[in-house]
C-alpha positions in Angstrom: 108.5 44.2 110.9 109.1 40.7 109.6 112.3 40.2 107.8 114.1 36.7 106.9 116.4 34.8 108.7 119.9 36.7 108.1 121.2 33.6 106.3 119.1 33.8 103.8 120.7 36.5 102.3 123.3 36.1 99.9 125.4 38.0 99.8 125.5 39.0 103.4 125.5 42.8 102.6 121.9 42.3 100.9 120.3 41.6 104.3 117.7 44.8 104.3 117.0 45.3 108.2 119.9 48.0 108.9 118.8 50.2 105.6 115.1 49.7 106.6 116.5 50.9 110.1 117.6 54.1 108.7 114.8 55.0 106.3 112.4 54.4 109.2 114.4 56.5 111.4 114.7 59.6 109.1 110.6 59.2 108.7 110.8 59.6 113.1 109.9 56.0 113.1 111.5 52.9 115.4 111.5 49.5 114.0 111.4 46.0 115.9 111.8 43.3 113.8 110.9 39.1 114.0 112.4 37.2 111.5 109.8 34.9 109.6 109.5 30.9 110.5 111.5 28.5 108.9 111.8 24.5 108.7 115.6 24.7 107.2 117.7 22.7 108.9 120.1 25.7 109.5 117.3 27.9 110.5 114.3 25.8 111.9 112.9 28.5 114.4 109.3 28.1 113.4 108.3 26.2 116.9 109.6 29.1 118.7 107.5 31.8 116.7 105.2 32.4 119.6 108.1 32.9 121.9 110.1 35.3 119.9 106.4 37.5 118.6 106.1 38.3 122.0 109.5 39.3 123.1 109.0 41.5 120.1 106.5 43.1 121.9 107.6 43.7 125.1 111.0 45.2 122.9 108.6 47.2 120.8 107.2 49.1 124.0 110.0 49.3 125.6 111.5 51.3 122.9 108.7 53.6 123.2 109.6 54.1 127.1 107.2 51.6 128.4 108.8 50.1 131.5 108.2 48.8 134.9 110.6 50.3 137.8 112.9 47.5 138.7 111.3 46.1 142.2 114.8 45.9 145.1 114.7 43.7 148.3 116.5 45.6 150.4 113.4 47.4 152.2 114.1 50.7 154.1 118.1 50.0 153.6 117.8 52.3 150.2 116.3 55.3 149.7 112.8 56.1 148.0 112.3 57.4 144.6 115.5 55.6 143.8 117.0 56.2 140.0 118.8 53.4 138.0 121.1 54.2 135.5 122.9 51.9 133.4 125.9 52.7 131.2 127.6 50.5 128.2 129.8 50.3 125.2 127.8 49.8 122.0 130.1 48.2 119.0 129.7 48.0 115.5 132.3 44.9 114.4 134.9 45.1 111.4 133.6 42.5 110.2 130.2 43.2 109.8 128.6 44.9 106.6 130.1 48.1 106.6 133.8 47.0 107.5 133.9 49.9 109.7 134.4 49.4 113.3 132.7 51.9 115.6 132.8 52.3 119.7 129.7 54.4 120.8 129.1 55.4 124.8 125.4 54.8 125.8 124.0 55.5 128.8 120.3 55.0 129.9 117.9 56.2 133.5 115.2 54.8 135.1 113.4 57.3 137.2 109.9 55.9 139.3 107.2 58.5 138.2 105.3 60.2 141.4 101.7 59.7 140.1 101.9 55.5 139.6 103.1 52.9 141.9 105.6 50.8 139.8 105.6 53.0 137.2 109.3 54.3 135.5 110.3 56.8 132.6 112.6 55.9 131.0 115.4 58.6 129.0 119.0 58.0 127.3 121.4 60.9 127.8 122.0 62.6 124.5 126.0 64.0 124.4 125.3 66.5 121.4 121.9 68.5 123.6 124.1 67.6 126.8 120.9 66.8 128.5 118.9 63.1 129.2 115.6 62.9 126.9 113.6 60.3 126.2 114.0 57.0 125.3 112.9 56.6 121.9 114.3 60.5 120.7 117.7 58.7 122.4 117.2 55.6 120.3 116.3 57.8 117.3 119.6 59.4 117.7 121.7 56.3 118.4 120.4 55.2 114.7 121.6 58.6 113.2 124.8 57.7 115.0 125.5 54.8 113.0 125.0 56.7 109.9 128.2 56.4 107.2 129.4 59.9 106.5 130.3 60.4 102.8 134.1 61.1 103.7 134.1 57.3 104.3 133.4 56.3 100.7 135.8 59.8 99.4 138.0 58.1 96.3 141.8 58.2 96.9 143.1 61.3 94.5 144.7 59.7 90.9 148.3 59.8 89.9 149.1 61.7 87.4 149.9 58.1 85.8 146.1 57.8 85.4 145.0 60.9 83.9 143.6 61.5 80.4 145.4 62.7 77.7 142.9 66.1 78.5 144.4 66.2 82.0 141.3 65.3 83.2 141.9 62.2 86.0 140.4 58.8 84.4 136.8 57.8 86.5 137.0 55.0 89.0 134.3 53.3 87.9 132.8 54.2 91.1 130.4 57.3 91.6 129.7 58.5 95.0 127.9 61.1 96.2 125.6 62.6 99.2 121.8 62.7 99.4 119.8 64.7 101.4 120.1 62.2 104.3 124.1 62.5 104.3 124.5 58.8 103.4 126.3 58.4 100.0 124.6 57.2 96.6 126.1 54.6 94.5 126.7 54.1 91.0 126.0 50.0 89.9 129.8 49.3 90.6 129.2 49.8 93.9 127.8 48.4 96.8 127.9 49.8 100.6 125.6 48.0 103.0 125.6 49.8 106.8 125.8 46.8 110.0 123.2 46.5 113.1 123.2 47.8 116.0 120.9 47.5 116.5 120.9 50.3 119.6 119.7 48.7 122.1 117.0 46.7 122.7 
């Protein structure tokens, strides 16, 4: 997918990759995206366009599970049909679009396949099935994971200071309810923008 450079998007919170992210993953789809050349000053990334297309590629399959198994040097001193597993702290920032930090657990394993030399599958363990599946069902799920719940965006309750001479409480301004996806509609008042993660890569 080609998107523009993220300072090109003002405000910040307009920058479409993370909602594209989401619809794409509620249609089963991954996304891989390489932002579009520019000459601006600030930007100026069109020489490395070949670079950065390709890397996109290799990213794009690897999301699918398309890996080599890591090659060791140590000969006979390890063990064949050797697993690799790797395990890390994903974090969504304060500071980034959705103003709500987030720690996440990941962990990912390499297993050498018995019918190809040099040849790996590759599967994230999923904590909710309790099990390791693979890779892109695991990436699928990381993107669900950094889905906003609607409690997030649940108004505070009004004083009675605020309510209408009905006894009704007086509106917001701000209407927020869930769709079908779980993430929360907004009224024109409002604006809610999710960050990237961008799971891994």
């Amino acid at each position: 997918m080609e998107v523009a450079h993220r300072s090109t998007f003002r405000p910040a919170s307009t920058d479409p990759k993370f909602a594209i992210r989401l619809g794409c993953a509620d249609a089963g789809l991954l996304t891989q995206c390489v932002v579009t050349p520019s000459t601006d000053r600030q930007i100026d990334n069109a020489e490395s366009l070949d670079h950065r297309t390709y890397s996109s590629w290799l990213d794009g399959l690897r999301q699918l599970g398309v890996r080599v198994l890591p090659q060791h040097t140590l000969g006979d001193d390890l063990p064949d049909s050797l697993q690799y597993a790797a395990v890390w702290m994903v974090k969504r920032r304060k500071d980034g679009p959705t103003r709500l930090p987030k720690h996440l657990p990941v962990a990912v394993l390499v297993t050498p396949l018995p019918d190809g030399e040099g040849l790996a599958a590759v599967r994230g363990w999923d904590d909710m099935a309790g099990e390791w599946v693979p890779y892109p069902h695991f990436l699928l799920g990381l993107v669900k994971q950094a889905e906003i719940g609607p409690e997030a965006f649940t108004e505070p309750e009004t004083s009675d200071d605020d309510a209408r001479p009905d006894g009704s409480p007086a509106s917001s301004g701000v209407v927020t309810s869930p769709n079908s996806a779980g993430r929360p509609r907004h009224s024109s008042n409002a604006c809610c923008t999710p960050s990237e993660g961008n799971p891994p890569h």
